[in-house]
C-alpha positions in Angstrom: 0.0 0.0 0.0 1.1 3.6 -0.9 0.2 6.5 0.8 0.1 9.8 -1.6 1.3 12.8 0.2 1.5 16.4 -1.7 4.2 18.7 -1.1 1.9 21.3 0.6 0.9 19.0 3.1 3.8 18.6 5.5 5.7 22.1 5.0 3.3 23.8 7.1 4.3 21.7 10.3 7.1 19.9 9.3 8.2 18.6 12.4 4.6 17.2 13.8 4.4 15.7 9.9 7.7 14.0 10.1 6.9 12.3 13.6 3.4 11.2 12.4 4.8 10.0 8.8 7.6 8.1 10.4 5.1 6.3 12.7 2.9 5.4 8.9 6.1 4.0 7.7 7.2 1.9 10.4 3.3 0.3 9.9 5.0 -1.2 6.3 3.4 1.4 4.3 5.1 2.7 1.4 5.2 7.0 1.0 5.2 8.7 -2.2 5.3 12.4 -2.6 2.8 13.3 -5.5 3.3 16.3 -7.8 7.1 16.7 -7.0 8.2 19.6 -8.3 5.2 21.6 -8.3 5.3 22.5 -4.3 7.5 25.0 -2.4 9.3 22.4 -0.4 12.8 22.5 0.5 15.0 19.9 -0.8 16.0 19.8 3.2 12.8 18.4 4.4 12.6 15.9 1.7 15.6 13.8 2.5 14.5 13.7 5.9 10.7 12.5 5.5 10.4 8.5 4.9 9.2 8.5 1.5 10.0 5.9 -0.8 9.5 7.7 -4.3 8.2 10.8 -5.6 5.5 11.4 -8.7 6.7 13.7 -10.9 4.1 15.7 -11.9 2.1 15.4 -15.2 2.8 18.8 -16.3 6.3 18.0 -16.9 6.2 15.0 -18.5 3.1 16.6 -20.9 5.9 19.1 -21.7 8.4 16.6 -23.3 6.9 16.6 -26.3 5.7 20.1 -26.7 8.7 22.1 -25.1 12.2 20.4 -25.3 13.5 22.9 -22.6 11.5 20.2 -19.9 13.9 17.0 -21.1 16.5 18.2 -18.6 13.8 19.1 -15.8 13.0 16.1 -16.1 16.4 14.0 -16.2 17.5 16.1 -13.6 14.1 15.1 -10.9 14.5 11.3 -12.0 18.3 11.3 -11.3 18.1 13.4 -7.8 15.2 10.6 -6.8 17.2 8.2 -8.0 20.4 9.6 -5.9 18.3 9.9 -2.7 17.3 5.9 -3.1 13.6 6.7 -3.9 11.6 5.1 -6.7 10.3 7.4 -9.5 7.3 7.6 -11.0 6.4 9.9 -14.1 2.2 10.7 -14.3 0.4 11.8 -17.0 2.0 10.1 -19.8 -0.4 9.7 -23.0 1.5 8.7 -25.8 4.2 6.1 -26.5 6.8 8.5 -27.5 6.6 10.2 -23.5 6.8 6.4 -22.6 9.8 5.7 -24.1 11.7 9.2 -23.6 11.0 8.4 -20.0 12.2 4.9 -19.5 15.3 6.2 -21.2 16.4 8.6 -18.7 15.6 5.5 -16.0 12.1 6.6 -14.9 10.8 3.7 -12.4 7.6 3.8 -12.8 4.8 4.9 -15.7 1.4 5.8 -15.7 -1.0 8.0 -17.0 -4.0 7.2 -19.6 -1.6 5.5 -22.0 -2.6 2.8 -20.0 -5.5 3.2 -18.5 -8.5 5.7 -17.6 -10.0 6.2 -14.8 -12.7 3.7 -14.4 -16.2 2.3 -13.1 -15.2 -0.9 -10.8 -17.0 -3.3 -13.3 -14.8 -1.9 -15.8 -11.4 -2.1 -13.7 -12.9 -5.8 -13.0 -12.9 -6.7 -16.4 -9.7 -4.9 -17.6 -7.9 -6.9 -14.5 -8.6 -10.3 -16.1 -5.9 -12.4 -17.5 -3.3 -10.1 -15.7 -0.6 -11.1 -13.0 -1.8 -9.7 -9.6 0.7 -9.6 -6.4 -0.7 -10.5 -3.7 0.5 -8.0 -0.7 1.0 -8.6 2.7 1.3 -6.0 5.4 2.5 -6.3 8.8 3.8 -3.9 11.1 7.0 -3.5 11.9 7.7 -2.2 15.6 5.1 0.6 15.7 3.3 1.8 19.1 -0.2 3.1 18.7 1.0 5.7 21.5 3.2 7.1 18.6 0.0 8.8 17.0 -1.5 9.4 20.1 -1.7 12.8 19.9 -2.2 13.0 16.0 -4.7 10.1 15.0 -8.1 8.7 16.9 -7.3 5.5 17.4 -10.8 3.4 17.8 -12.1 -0.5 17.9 -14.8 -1.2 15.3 
């Protein structure tokens, strides 16, 4: 499981977001930041949050093949996650020529309505057949409820 976070949402309190992300984390879940590059963040508080990859936002990737100033942008975003050990993902991508510009400068992960649309669940049903699922397992690794218990309600249902 992967939990989306946008840049705007842990600069205003960075400290209180890093304490409560690092408690998410040590549950097993995986933390992406979604449209990097568009936010104010310093590149300070993202090597110390415990994210695993970043989303490069669609805009930049849309502007590969309409402004070839954005190639190096975009190099440059998917070798910095690369050199801080996260996984990168490029969204938005709609044509095969994106697709392939992208998994040549080492982009981790694609997707974007070259692949799919959003969907109706009968639909994602149906569009899920005959493919290879992973089954996923999550189990929490050394993490005390009384590490949210100031930040999360924490409730028996």
């Amino acid at each position: 499981m992967t939990l989306e976070l946008t840049e705007s949402g842990f600069i205003e309190d960075p400290t209180r977001a890093l304490r409560v992300l690092d408690a998410i984390a040590a549950l097993g879940v995986s933390l992406s930041i979604d449209d990097f590059g568009t936010g104010y963040s310093s590149l300070s508080h993202l090597v110390r949050l415990p994210v695993h990859e970043v989303k490069i936002d669609r805009s930049f990737v849309q502007g590969l093949e309409s402004d070839p100033e954005f190639a190096p942008v975009v190099r440059a975003a998917i070798d910095m996650g690369h050199g801080l050990g996260l996984q990168v993902v490029a969204e938005g991508i709609e044509t095969d020529e994106a697709a392939v510009r992208l998994r040549d400068f080492g982009c981790d992960i694609a997707q974007g309505y070259l692949y799919a649309k959003p969907m109706p669940l009968a639909a994602f049903e149906t569009w899920l057949e005959g493919r290879v699922r992973v089954p996923v397992i999550a189990v929490p690794v050394d993490f005390k409820t009384e590490d949210l218990a100031d930040t999360v309600s924490l409730g028996v249902y």
